[in-house]
Backbone as CSV, one residue per row, in Angstrom:
resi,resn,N_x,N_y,N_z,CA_x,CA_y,CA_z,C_x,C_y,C_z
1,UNK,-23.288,-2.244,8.148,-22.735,-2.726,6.895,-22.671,-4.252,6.973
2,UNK,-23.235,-4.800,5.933,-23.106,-6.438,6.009,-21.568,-6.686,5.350
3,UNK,-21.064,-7.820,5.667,-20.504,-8.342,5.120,-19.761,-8.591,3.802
4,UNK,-20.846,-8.509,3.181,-20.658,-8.397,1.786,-20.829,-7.544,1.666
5,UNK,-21.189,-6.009,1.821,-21.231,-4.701,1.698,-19.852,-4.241,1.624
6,UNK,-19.400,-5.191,3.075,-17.983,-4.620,3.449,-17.059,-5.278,2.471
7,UNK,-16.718,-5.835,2.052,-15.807,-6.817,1.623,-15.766,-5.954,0.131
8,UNK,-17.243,-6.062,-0.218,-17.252,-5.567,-1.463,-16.748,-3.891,-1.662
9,UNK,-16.667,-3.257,-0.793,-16.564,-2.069,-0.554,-14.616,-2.241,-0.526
10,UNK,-14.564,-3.239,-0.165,-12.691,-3.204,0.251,-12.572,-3.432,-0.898
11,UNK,-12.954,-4.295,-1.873,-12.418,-4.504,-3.048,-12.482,-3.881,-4.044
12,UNK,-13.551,-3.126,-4.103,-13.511,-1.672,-5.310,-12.527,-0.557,-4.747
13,UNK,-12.317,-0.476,-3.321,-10.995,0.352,-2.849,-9.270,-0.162,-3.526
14,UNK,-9.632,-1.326,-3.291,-8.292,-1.820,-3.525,-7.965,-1.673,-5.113
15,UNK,-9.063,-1.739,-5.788,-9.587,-1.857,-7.773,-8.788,-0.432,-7.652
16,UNK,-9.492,0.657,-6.832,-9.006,2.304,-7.154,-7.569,2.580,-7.192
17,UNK,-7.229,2.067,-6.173,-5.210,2.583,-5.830,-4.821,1.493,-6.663
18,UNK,-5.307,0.062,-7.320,-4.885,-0.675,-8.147,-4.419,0.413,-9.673
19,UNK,-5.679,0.830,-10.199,-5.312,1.977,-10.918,-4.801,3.132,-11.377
20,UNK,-4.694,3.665,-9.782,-4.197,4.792,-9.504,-2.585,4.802,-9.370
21,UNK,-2.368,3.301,-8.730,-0.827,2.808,-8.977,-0.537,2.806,-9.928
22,UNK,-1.159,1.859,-11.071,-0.812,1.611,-12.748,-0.533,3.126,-13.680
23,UNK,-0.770,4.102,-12.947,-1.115,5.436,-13.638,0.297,6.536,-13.253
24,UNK,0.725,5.746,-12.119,1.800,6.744,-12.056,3.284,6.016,-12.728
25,UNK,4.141,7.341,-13.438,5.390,7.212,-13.684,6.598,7.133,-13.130
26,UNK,7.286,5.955,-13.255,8.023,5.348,-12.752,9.174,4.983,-13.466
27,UNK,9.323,5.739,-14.294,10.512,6.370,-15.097,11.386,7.052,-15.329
28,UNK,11.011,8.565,-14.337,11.736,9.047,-14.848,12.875,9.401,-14.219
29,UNK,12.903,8.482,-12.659,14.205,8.035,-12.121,15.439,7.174,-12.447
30,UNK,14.845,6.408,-13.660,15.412,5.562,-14.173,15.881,6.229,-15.525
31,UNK,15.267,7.481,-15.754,15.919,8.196,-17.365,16.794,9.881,-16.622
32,UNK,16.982,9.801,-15.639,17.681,10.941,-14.758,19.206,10.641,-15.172
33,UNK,19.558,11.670,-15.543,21.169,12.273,-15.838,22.194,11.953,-15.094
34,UNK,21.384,12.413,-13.533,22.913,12.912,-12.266,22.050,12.345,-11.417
35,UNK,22.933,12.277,-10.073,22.260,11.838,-9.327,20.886,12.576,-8.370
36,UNK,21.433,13.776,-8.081,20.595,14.453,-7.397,18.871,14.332,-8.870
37,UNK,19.105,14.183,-9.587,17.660,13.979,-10.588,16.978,12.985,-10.055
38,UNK,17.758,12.102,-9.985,17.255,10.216,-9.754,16.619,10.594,-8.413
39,UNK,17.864,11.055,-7.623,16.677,11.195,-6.169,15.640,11.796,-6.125
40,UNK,15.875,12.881,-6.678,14.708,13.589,-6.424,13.329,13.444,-7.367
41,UNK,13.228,12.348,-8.759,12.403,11.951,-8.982,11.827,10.609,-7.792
42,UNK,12.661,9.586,-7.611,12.449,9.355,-6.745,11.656,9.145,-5.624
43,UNK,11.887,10.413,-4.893,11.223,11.023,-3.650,9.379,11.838,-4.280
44,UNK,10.170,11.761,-5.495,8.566,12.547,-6.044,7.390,11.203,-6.251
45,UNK,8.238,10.557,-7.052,6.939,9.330,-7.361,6.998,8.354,-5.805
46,UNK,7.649,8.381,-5.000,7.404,7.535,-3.456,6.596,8.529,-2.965
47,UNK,6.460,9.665,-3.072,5.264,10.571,-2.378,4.270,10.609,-3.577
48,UNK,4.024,10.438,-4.724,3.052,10.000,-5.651,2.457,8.352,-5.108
49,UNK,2.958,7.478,-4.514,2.872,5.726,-4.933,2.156,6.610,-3.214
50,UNK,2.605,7.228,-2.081,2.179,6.971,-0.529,0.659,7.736,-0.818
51,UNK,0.748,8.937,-1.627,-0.739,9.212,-1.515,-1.637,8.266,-1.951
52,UNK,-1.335,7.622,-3.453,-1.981,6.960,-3.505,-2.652,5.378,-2.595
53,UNK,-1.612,4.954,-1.858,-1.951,4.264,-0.917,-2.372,4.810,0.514
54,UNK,-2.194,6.226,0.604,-3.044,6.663,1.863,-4.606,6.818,1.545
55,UNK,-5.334,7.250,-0.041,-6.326,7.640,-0.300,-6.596,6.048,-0.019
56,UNK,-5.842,4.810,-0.417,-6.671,3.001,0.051,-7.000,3.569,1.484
57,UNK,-5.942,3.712,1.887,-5.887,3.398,3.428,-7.185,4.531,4.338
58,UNK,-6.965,5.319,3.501,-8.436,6.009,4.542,-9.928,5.282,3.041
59,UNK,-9.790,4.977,2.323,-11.172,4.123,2.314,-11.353,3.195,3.057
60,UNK,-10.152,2.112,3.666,-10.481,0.874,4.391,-10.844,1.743,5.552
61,UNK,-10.245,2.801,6.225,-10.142,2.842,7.379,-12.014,3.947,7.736
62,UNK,-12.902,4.565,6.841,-13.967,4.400,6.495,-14.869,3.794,6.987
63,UNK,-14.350,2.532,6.179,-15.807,1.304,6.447,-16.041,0.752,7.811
64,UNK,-16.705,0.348,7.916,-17.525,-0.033,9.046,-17.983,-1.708,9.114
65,UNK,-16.896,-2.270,9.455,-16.939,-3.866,9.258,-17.616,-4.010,10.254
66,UNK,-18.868,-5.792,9.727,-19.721,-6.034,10.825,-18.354,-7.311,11.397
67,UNK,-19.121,-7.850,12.613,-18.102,-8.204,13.625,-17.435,-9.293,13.153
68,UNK,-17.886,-10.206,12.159,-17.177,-11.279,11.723,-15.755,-10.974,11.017
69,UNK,-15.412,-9.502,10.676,-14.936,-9.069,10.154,-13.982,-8.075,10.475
70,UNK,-14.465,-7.409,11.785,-13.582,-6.015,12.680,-12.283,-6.601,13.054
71,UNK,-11.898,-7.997,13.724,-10.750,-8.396,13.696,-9.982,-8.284,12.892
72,UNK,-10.027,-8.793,11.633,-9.034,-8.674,10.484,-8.837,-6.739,9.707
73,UNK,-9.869,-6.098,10.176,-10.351,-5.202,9.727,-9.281,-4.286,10.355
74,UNK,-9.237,-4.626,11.806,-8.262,-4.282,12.741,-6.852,-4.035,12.225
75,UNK,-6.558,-5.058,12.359,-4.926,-5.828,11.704,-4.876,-5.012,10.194
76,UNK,-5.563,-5.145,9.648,-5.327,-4.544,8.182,-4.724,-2.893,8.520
77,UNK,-5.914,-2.093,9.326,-5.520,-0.650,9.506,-4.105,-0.839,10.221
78,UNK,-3.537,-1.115,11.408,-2.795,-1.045,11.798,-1.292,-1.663,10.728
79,UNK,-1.141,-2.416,10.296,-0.309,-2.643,9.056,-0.219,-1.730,7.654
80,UNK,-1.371,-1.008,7.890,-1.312,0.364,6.679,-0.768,1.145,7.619
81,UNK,-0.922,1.503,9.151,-0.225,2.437,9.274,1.232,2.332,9.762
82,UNK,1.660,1.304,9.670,3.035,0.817,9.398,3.547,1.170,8.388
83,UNK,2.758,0.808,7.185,3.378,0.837,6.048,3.595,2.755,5.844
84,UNK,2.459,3.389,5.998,2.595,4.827,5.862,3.775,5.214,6.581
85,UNK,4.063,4.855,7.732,5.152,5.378,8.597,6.795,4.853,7.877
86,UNK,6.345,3.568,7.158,8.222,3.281,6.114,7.711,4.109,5.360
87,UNK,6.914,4.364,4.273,7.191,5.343,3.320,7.747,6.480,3.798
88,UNK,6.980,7.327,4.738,7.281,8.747,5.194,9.139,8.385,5.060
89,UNK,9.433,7.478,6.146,11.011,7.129,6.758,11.789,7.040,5.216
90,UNK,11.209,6.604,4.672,11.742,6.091,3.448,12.043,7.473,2.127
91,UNK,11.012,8.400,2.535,11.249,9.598,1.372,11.754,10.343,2.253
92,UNK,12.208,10.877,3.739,12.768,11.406,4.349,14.538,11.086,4.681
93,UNK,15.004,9.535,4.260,16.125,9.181,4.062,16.675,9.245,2.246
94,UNK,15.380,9.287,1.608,16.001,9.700,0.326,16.303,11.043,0.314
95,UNK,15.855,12.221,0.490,15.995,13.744,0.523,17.138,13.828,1.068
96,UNK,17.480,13.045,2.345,18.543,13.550,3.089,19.645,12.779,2.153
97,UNK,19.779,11.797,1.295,21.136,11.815,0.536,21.915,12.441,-0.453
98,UNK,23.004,12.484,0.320,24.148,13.437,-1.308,25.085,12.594,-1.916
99,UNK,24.943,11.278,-2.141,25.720,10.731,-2.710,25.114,9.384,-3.095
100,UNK,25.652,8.973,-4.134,24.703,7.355,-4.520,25.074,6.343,-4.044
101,UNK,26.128,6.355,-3.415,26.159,5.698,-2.177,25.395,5.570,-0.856
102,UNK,25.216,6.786,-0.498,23.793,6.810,0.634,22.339,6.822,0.152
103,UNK,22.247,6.750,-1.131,21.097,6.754,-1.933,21.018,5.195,-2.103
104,UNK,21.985,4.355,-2.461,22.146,3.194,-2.980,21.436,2.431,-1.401
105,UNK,22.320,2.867,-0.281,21.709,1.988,1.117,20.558,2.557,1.854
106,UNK,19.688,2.587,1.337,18.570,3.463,1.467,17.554,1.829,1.878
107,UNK,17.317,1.990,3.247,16.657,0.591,3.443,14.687,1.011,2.954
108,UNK,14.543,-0.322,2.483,13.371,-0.431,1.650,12.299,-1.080,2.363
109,UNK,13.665,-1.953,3.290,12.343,-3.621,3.305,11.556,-3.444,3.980
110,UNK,11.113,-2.410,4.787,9.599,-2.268,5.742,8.638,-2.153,4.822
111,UNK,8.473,-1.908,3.181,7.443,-1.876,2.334,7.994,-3.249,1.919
112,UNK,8.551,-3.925,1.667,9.031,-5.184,1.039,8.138,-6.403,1.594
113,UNK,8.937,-5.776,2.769,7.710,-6.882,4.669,6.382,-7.096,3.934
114,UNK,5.548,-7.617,3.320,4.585,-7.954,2.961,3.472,-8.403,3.186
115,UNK,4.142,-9.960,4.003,3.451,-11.050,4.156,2.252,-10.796,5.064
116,UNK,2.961,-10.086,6.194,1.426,-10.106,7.001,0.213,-9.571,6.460
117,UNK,0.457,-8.425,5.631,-0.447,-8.033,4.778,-0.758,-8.686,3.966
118,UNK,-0.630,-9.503,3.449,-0.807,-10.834,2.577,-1.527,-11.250,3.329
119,UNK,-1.390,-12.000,4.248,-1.759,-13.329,4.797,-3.191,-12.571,5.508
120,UNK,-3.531,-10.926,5.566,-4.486,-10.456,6.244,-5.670,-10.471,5.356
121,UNK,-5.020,-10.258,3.938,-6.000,-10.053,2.585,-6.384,-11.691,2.275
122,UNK,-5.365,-12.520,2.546,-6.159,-13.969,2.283,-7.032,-14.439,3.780
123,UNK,-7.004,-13.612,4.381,-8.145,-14.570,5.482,-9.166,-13.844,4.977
124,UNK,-9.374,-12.236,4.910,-10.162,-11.582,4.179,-10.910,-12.232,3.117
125,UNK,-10.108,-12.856,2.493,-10.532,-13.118,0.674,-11.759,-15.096,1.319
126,UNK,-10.547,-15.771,2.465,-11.490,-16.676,2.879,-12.640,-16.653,3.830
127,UNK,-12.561,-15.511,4.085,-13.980,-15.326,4.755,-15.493,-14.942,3.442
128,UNK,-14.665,-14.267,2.927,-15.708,-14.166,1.808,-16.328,-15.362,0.819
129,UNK,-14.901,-16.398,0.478,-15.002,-17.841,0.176,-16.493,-18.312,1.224
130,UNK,-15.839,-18.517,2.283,-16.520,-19.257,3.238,-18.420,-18.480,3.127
131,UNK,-18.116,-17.472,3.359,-20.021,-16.827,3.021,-20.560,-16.788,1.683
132,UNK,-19.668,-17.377,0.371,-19.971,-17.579,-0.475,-20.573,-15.807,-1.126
133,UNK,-19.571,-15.424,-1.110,-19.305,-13.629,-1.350,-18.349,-13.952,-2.530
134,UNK,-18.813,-13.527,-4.038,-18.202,-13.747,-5.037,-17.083,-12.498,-5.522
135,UNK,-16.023,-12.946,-4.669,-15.374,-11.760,-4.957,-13.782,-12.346,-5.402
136,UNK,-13.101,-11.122,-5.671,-11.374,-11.589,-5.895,-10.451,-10.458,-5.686
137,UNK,-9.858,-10.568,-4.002,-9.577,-9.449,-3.605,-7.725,-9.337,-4.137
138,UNK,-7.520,-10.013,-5.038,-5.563,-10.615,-5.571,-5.167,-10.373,-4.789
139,UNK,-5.249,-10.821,-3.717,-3.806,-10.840,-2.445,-2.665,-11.123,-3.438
140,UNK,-1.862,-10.759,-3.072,-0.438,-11.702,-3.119,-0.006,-12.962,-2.114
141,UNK,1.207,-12.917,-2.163,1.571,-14.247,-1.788,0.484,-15.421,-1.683
């Protein structure tokens, strides 16, 4: 896989769960009655939002980066499977609450943690700069 094969291949992955994110509802925790509703929508759309970022995560994990590229390629998989492991933690501490109080301290920030994933998608995005690979992978930060 060249380079631009690869890159381009990450970025129509990222286009898919871009969509596939935009598509799910995220409402109807926020239009829930009682509490046990809220959670348990909740826990439904955080296991809706993880598939959809596991179906990214096994396209990146797929491709076949040439070597200018396996480093970061590296770092990327291993930070998805970070991130898979807070979600799991994360819909397994929502289920287990009975009160909105233990629902309320429900720690988040291992999906919050960002940056490195950021900062993995902008070396990504400048390597492609640099080979003059016309692409726009929207990192954040």
């Amino acid at each position: 896989m060249t380079l631009e094969e690869y890159i381009t291949a990450f970025d129509e992955a990222g286009d898919r769960a871009s969509v596939a994110a935009e598509a799910l509802d995220y409402s109807a925790a926020a239009e829930a009655s009682t509490f046990e509703d809220r959670r348990d929508s909740y826990v439904e759309t955080t296991e809706s939002f993880q598939r959809v970022f596991n179906d990214f995560q096994a396209d990146i994990e797929t491709l076949d980066p040439p070597d200018q590229a396996q480093a970061i390629h590296d770092e990327i998989v291993n930070e998805f499977e970070r991130y898979d492991t807070a979600f799991s933690a994360i819909i397994e501490d929502a289920r287990a609450t009975t009160t909105e109080e233990e629902f309320a301290a429900i720690d988040v920030s291992a999906l919050q943690d960002d940056a490195r994933l950021d900062q993995l998608c902008n070396d990504l995005q400048a390597l492609a700069d640099n080979n003059d690979i016309d692409v726009d992978l929207e990192c954040g930060g």
